[in-house]
C-alpha positions as CSV (number, residue, x, y, z in Angstrom):
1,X,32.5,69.1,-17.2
2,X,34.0,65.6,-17.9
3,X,33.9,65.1,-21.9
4,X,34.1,61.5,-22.2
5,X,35.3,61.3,-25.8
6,X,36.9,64.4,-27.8
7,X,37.8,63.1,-30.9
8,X,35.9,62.7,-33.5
9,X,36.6,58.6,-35.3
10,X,37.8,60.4,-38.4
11,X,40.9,61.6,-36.7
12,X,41.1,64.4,-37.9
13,X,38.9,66.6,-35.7
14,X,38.3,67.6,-32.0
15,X,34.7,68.1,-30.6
16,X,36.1,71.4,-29.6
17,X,36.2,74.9,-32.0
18,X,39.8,76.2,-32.1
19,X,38.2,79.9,-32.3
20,X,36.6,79.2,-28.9
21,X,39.5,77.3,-26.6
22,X,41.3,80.1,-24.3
23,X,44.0,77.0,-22.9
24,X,44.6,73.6,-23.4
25,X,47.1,72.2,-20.6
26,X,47.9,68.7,-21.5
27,X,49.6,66.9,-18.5
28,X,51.2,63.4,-19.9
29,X,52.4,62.8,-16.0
30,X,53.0,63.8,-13.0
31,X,50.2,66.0,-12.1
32,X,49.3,67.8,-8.8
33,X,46.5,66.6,-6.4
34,X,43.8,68.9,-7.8
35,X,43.4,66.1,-10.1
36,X,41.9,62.7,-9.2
37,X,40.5,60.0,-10.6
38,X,42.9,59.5,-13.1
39,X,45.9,57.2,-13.3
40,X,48.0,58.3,-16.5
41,X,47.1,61.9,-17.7
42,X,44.7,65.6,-17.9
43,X,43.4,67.0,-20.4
44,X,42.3,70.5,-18.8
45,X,40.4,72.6,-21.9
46,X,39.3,76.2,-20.9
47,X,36.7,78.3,-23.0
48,X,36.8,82.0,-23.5
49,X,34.3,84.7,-23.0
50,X,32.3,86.0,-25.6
51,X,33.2,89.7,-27.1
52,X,31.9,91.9,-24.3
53,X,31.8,95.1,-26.6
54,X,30.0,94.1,-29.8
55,X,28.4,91.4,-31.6
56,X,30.9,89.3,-33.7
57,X,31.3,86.0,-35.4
58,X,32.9,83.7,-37.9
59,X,31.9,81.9,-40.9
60,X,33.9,78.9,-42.8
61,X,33.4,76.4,-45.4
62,X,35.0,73.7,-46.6
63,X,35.0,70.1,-48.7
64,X,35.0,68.8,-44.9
65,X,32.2,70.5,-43.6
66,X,31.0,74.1,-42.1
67,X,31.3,76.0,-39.1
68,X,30.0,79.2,-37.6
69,X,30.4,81.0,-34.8
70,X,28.3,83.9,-32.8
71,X,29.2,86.1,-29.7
72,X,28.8,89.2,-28.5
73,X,27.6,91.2,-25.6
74,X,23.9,90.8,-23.4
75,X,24.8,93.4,-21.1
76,X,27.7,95.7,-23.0
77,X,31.2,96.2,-21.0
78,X,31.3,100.0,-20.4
79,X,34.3,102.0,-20.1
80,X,35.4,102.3,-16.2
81,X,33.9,99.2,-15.1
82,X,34.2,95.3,-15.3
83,X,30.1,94.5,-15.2
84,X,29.5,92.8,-18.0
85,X,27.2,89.8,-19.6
86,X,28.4,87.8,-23.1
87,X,27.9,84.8,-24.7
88,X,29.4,82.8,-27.5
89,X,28.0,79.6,-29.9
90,X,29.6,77.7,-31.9
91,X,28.3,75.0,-33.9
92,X,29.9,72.8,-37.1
93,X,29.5,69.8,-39.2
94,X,30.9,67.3,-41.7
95,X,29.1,66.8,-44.8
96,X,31.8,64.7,-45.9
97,X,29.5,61.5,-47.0
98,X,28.1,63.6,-49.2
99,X,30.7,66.1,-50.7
100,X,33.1,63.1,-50.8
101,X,31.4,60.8,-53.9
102,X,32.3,64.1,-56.1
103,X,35.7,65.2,-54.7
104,X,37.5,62.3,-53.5
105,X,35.6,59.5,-55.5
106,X,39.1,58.3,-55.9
107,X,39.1,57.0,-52.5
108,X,35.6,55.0,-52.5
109,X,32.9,55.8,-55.1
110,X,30.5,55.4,-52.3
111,X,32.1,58.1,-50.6
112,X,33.8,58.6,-46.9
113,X,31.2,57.5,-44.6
114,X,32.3,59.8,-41.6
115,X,29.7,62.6,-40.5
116,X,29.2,64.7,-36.6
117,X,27.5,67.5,-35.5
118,X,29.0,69.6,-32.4
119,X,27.2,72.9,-30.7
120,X,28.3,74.2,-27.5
121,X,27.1,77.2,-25.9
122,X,28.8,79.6,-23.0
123,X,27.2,82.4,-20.7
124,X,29.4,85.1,-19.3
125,X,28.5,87.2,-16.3
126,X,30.9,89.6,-14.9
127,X,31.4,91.7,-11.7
128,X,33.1,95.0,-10.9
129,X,35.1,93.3,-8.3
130,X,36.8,90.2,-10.8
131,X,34.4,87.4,-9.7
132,X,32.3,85.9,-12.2
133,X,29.9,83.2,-13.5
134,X,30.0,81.0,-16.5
135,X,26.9,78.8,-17.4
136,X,27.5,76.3,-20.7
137,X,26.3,73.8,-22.5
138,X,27.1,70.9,-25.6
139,X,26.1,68.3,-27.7
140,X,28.6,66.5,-30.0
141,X,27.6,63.6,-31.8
142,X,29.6,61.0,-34.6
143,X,28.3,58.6,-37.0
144,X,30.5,56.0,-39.2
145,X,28.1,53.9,-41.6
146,X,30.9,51.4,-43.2
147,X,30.9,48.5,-44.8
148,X,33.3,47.1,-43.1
149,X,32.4,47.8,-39.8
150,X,28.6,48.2,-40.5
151,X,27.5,50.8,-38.4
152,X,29.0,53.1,-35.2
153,X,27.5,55.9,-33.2
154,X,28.2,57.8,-30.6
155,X,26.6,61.0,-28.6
156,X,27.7,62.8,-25.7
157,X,26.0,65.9,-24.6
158,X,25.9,68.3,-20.9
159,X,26.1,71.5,-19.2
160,X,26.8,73.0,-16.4
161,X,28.7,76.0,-14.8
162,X,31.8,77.3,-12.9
163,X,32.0,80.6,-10.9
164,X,35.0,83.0,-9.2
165,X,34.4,84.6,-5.9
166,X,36.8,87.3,-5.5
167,X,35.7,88.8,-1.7
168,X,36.7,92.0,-1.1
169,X,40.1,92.9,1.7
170,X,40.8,89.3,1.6
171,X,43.9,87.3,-0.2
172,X,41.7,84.2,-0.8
173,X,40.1,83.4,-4.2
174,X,36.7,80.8,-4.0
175,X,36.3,79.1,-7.3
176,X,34.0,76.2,-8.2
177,X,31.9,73.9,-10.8
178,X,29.0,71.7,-10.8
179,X,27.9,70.2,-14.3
180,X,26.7,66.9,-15.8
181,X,27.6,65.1,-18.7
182,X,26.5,61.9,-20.9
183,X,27.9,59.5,-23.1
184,X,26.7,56.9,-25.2
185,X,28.0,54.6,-27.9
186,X,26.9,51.6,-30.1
187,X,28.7,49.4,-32.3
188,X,27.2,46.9,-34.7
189,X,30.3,44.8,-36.6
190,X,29.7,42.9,-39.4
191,X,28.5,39.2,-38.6
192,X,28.7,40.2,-35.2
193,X,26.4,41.3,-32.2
194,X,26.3,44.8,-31.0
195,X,28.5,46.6,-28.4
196,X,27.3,49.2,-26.5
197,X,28.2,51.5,-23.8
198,X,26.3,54.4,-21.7
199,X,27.6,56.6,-19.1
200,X,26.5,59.6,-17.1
201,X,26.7,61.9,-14.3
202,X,27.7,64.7,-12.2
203,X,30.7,66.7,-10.7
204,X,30.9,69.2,-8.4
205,X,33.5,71.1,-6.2
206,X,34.8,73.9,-4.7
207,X,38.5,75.1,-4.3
208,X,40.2,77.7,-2.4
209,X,43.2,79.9,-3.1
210,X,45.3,81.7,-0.5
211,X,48.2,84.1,-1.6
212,X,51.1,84.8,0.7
213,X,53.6,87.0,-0.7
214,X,55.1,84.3,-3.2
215,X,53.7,81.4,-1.8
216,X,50.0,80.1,-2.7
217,X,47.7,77.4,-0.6
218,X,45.4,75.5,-2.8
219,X,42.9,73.3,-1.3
220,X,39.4,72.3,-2.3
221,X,36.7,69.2,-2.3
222,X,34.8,66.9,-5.1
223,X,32.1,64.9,-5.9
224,X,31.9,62.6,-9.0
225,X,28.9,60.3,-9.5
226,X,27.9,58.4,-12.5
227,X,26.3,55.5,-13.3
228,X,27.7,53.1,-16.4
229,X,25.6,50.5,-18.3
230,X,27.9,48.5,-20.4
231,X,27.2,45.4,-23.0
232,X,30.4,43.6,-24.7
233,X,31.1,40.1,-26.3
234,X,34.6,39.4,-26.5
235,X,36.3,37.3,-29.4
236,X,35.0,34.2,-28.6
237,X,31.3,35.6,-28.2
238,X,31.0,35.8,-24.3
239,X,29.3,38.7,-22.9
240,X,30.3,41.0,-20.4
241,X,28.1,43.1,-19.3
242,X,27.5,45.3,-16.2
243,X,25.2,48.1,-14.7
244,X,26.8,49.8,-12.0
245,X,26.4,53.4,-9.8
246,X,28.8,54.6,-8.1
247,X,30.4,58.1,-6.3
248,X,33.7,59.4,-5.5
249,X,34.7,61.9,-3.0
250,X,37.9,63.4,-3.0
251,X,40.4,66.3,-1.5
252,X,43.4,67.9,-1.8
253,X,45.7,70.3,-0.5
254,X,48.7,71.9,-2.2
255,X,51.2,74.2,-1.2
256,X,53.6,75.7,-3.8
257,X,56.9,77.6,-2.5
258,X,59.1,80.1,-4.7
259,X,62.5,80.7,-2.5
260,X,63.5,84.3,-2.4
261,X,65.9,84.3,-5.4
262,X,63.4,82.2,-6.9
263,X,65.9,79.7,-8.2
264,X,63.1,77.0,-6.6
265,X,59.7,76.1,-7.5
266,X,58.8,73.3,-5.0
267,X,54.6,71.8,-4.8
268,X,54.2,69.8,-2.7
269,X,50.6,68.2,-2.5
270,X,48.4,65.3,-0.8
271,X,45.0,63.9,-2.1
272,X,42.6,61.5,-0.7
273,X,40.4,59.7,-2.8
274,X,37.2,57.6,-1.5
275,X,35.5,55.2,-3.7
276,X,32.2,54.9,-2.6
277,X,30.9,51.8,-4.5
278,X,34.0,50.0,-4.3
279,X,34.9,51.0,-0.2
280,X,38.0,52.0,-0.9
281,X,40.3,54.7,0.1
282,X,43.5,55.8,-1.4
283,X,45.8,57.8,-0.2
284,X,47.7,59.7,-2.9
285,X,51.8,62.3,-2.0
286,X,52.6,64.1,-4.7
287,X,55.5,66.6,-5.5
288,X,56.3,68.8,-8.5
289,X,59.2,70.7,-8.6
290,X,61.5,73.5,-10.8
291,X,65.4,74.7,-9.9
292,X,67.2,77.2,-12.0
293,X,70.6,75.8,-12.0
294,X,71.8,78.8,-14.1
295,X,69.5,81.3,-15.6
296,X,69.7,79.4,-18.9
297,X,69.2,76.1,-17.4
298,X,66.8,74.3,-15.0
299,X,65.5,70.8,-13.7
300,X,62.3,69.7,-13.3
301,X,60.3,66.9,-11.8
302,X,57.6,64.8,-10.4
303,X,56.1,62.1,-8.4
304,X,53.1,60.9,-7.1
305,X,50.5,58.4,-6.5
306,X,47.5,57.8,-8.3
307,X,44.3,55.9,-8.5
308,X,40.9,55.8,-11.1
309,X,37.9,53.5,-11.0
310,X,36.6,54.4,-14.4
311,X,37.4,51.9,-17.0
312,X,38.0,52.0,-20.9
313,X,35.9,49.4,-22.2
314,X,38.0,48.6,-25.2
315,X,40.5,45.6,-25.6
316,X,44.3,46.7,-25.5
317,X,45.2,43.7,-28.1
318,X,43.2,45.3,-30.9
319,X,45.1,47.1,-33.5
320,X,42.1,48.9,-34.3
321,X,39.4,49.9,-32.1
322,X,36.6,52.8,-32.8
323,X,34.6,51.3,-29.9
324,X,35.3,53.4,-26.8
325,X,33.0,52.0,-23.9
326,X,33.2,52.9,-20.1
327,X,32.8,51.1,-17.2
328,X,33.4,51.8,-13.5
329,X,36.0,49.3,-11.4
330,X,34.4,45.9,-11.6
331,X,33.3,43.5,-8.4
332,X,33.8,40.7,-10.7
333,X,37.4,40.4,-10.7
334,X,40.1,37.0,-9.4
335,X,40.4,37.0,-5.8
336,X,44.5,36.1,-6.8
337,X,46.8,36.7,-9.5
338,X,50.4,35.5,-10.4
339,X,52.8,38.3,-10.3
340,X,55.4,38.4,-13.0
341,X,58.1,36.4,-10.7
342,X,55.5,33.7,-10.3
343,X,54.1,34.5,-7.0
344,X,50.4,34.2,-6.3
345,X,49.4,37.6,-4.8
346,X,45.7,38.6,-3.6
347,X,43.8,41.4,-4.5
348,X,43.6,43.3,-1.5
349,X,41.3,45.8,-3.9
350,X,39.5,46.9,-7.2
351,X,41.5,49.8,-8.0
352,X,43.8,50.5,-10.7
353,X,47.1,52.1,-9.3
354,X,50.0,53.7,-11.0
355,X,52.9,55.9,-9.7
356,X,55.1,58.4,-11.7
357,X,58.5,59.5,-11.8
358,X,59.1,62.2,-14.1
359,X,62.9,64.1,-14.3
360,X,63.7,66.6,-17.1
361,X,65.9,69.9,-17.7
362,X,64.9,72.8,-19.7
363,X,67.8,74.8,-21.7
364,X,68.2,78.2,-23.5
365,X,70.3,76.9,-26.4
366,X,70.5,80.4,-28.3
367,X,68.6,83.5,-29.0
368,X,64.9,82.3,-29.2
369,X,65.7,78.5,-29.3
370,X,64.3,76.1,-25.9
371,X,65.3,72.5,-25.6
372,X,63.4,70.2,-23.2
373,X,64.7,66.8,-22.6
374,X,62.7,64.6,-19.8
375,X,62.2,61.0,-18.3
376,X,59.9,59.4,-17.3
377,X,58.5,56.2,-15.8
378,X,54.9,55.3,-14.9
379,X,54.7,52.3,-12.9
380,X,51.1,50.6,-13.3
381,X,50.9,48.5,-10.0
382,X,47.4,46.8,-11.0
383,X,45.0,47.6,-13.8
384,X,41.8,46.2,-15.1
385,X,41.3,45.0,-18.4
386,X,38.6,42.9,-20.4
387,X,39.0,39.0,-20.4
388,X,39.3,37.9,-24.0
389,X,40.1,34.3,-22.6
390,X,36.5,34.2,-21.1
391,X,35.5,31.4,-22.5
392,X,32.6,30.0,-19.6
393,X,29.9,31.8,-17.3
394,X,30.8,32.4,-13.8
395,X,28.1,30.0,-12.6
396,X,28.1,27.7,-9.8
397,X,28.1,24.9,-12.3
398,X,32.0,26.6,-13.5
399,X,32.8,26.7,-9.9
400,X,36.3,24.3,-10.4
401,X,37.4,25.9,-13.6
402,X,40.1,28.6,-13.4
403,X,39.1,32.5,-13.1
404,X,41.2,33.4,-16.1
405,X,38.1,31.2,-18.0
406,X,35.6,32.4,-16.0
407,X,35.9,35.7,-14.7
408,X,34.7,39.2,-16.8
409,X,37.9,40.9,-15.9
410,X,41.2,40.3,-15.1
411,X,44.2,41.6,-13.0
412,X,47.1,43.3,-15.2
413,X,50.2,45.3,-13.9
414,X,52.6,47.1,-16.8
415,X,54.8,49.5,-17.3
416,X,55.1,52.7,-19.5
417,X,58.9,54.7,-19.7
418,X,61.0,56.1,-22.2
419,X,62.2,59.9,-23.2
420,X,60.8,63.0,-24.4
421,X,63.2,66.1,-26.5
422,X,61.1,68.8,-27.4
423,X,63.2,71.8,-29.6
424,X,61.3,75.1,-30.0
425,X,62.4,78.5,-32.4
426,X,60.3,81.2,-31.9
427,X,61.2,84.8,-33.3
428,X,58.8,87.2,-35.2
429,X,56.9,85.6,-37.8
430,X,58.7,82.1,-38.0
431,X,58.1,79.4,-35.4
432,X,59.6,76.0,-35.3
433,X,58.5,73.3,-33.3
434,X,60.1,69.9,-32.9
435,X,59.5,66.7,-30.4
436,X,60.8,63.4,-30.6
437,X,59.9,60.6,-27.9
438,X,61.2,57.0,-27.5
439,X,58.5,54.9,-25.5
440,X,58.3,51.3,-23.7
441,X,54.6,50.2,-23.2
442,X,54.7,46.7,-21.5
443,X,51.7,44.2,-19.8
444,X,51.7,41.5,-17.9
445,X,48.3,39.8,-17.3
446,X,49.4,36.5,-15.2
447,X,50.5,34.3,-18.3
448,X,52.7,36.6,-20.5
449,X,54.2,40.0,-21.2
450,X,52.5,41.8,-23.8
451,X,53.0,44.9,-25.8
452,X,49.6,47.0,-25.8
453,X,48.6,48.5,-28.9
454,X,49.4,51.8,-28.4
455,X,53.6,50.6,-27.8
456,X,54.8,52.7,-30.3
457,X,58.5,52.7,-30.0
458,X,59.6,55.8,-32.1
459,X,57.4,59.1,-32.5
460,X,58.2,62.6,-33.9
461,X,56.9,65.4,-35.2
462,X,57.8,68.2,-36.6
463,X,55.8,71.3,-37.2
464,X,56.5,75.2,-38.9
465,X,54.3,78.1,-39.2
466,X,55.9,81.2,-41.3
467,X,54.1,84.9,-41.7
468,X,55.4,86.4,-44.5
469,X,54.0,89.5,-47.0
470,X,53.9,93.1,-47.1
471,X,51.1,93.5,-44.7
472,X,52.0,89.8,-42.9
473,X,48.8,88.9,-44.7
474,X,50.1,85.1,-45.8
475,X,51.1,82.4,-43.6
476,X,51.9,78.9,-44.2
477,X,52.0,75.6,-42.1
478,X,53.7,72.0,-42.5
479,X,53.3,69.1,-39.9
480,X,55.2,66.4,-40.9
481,X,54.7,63.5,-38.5
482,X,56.7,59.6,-38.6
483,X,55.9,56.7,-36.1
484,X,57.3,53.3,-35.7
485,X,54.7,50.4,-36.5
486,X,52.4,49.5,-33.6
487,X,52.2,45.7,-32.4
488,X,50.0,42.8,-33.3
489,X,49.3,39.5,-33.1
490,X,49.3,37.6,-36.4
491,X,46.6,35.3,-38.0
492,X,47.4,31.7,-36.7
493,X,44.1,30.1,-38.7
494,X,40.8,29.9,-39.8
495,X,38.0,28.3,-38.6
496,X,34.1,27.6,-38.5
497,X,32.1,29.6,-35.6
498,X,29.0,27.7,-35.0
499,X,26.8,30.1,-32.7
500,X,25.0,27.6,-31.6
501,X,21.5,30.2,-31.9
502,X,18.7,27.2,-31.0
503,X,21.3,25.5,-28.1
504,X,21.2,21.6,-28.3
505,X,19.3,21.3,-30.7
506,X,21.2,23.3,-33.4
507,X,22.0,21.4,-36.3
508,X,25.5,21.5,-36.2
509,X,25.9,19.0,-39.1
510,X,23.9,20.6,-41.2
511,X,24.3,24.4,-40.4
512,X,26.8,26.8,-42.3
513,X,28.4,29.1,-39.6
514,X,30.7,32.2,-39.9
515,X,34.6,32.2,-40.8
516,X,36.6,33.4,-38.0
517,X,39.9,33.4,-36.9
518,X,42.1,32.7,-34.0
519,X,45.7,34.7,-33.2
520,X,49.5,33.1,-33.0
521,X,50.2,33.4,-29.7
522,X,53.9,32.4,-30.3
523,X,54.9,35.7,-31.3
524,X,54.4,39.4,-31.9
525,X,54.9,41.4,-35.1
526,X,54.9,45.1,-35.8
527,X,52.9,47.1,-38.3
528,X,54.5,49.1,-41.0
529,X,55.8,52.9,-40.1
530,X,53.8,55.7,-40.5
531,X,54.6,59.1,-41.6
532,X,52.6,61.8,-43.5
533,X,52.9,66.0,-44.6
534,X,50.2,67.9,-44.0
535,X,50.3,71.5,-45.7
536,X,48.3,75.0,-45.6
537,X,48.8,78.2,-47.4
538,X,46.2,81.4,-46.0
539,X,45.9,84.5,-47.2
540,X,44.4,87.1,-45.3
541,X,42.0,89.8,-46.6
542,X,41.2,92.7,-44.4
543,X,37.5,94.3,-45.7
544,X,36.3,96.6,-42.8
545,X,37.0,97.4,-40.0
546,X,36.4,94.3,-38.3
547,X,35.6,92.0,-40.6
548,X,37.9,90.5,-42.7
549,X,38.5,87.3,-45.0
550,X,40.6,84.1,-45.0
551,X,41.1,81.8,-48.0
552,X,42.8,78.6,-47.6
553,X,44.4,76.3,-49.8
554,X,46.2,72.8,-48.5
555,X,46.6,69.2,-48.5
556,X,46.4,65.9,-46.0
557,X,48.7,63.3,-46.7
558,X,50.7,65.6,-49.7
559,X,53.0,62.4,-51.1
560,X,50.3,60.0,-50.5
561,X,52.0,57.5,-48.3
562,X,50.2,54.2,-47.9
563,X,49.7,54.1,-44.2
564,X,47.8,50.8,-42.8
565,X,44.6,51.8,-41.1
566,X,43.9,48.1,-40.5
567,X,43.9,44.6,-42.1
568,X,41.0,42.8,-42.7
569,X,41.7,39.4,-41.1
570,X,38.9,37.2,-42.7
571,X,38.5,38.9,-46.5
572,X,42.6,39.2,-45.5
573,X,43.0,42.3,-47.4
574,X,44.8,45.2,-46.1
575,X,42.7,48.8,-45.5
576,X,45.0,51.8,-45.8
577,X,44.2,55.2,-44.3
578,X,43.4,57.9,-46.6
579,X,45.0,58.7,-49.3
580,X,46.2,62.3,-50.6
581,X,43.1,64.9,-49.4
582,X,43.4,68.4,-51.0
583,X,40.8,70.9,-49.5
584,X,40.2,74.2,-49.7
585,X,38.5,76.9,-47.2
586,X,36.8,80.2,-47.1
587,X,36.3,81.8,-43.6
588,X,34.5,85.4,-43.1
589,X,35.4,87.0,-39.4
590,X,33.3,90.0,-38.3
């Protein structure tokens, strides 16, 4: 299923239960043609079975909010054979507005107005012979209720199913999914009119592996449809809006070759990708790639080509920006753009394009310590991105007046480089973990180069988990995590927005509007750095059998740093992020 958003606007939270994730592959680049769509990075999130032998589950409590969690068997897994049926549930939810005006009244005596729901649901059914069928379902929901940003909401529910065919006397595996999903979100700012954005719909496919001694064949189809209804006003209180249906059709291929001493790893693959509502098709090589240079150190790489027609609806020049809206590629685009050397270039199509480079090498310092070092460079031949410079309709009256006045969108290419070092320890009960990454975000959008807002220069993290005890019954954690400011335009004024409600014949003499604000384009400033330690301390009862009983004690934010969440442009008063947050948790497993 496609999750449109999985983070909750707190931060601190995923739609998805830990307990219930099997693997998370996160692929930052250079992924193989089994993914389409996309033109920068996969997240691929796979669920596990229920318990197949007994009926289990898992309780837990905290200031933040609750969780529980059932599974167990509908058919019972009997010794000898694989037949089975299981299913798990998990549901949780913040009371945080509420248990927030008595813990953490420090922060705002109204309390933290940050509350969602999640429930998801899985199905199990398994063969004799390995194949298998999952069926699933969710609904995760968010709600913000601030005064400074009035009001936000989003919901996003679906289900669907994926199956395994394993035939029997034959080295080919037949896997597949269909599912639908929806997404919805509103936004109502202070002194401003609402935002909204809507998506849903479906994807399908089937995909085909065939094993030959070392070497696999992947190859499969897929269907995406969805339909987006989208409704924005940009800074100077032009709407965008736009209702669109559309349907992609893709396929791959992808062969992946292990040389007899297995010092290679080569993929090659090939995807096509057809944009139905747009007419469009893009062809899309790609290569991935291993070599053991020495059998403590290897190189690694990537490249490929790579197209998406779904949009995020949200402006790159806002520092801070809880609206996430979709849209799919736009007909309402410049026929021309200036190119950063000043040419005037046409826009042969509606697609946003982007290739990828990607070399690294992976070492085995010591005894259980990895190093990772890679490069990378994602070159973003053309991109779509809201006009905030929209400042007329595109009416037959506006005919003569630029498109960069005019037009909803606009044509943007840009670059994203820079250098990932991961360094890993891992030995009995202590694990260390490590990454830091230097990173170049640029844009050009025919006028200027610009720094989006996620251009954060320097990033690391650091992170520690230690068992310790007679019985390994304690463990602690530490994340300690520093950034580099992000960018922003500063305030170049004030002003008085007349909204002109009753047209000409407002009184614009006589009528009080709104204070707003317009940017200094001259130049661009950086936010302060970031950095915060989070800590946890669990102890680990064992009652029965198989139950047993975790209490937690820790702390978000332990020194209290003042980290900007955002500045407040007409009160101009600066809004940190939140402040020191001890918690403490109680979770029964059984």
């Amino acid at each position: 299923m496609v999750i449109y958003n999985p983070f909750h606007s707190i931060g601190l939270f995923s739609v998805f239960d830990a307990d219930i994730i099997r693997n998370a592959d996160v692929y930052s680049g250079g992924f193989g043609a089994e993914y389409g769509g996309r033109i920068s990075s996969i997240m691929d999130i796979t669920t596990r079975d229920g318990n197949k032998k007994r009926v289990g589950g898992k309780l837990a409590v905290s200031p933040f909010g609750a969780k529980v969690l059932a599974e167990g068997p509908l058919k019972k897994l009997k010794e000898g054979s694989n037949n089975s049926i299981s299913f798990i549930l998990s549901a949780k939810t913040s009371y945080l507005p509420t248990t927030s005006k008595a813990l953490y009244s420090y922060i705002d005596k109204d309390g933290l107005p940050f509350s969602f729901n999640d429930y998801y649901g899985k199905i199990s059914f398994n063969s004799n012979n390995g194949s298998k069928l999952n069926i699933f379902g969710f609904n995760f929901n968010d709600r913000v209720n601030y005064k400074a940003l009035q009001e936000m909401k989003w919901d996003s529910y679906g289900g669907g199913g994926n199956f395994l065919l394993v035939p029997q006397n034959s080295p080919i595996l037949v896997s597949g999914n269909f599912a639908y999903s929806q997404y919805g979100i509103k936004l109502k700012p202070e002194g401003e009119k609402e935002k909204t954005s809507k998506i849903k719909g479906f994807n399908m496919g089937v995909n085909f592996t065939y094993f030959m001694s070392r070497n696999e064949l992947n190859y499969g189809i897929d269907i995406n449809g969805f339909t987006t209804d989208f409704d924005f006003y940009n800074s100077l209180n032009r709407r965008i809006s736009q209702k669109e249906n559309t349907t992609e059709i893709g396929g791959y291929v992808k062969y992946k070759f292990v040389s007899k001493r297995k010092k290679l790893l080569l993929e090659p693959s090939f995807r096509i990708q057809y944009y139905a509502s747009l007419k469009n098709a893009s062809p899309e090589p790609r290569l991935g790639l291993k070599y053991n240079i020495t059998p403590r150190i290897r190189f690694k790489g990537a490249a490929g080509m790579y197209s998406q027609n779904l949009i995020a609806a949200n402006s790159d020049r806002d520092v801070v920006n809880l609206f996430y809206g979709f849209l799919s590629g736009p007909d309402n685009l410049p026929e021309k753009y200036t190119a950063q050397d000043g040419s005037i270039k046409d826009v042969k199509h509606k697609l946003q394009k982007a290739n990828h480079y990607i070399a690294g090498l992976e070492f085995d310092l010591f005894k259980h310590w990895e190093l990772n070092i890679e490069a990378y460079l994602k070159d973003f031949k053309q991109l779509t991105n809201l006009n905030t410079n929209k400042i007329y309709e595109d009416s037959p009256d506006n005919s003569a007046r630029p498109d960069l006045f005019k037009k909803d969108f606009i044509i943007e290419t840009g670059k994203a480089q820079g250098v990932d070092v991961v360094l890993k320890y891992d030995r009995k009960r202590l694990y260390l973990w490590f990454v830091y990454s230097l990173t170049y975000v640029t844009r050009w959008d025919g006028i200027q180069e610009y720094a989006p807002v996620f251009d954060r220069r320097h990033n690391a993290n650091f992170v520690a988990s230690y068992t310790f005890g007679k019985n390994l019954n304690w463990e602690f954690d530490v994340r300690w995590n520093i950034g580099s400011g992000f960018p922003f335009k500063p305030t170049g004024g004030f002003y008085e927005d007349l909204n002109f409600q009753d047209g000409i014949t407002t009184d614009y003499t006589g009528t009080n509007g709104e204070l707003n604000y317009y940017f200094d384009n001259s130049e661009v400033k950086r936010l302060p750095w970031y950095h915060r330690l989070d800590i946890n301390i669990k102890r680990t009862f064992l009652l029965f059998e198989n139950t047993k009983l975790e209490t937690a004690i820790g702390a978000t934010n332990v020194y209290n740093r003042e980290n900007i969440f955002y500045f407040d442009r007409v009160q101009y008063k600066r809004v940190n992020q939140l402040p020191l947050l001890p918690t403490a948790s109680i979770i029964m497993t059984f």
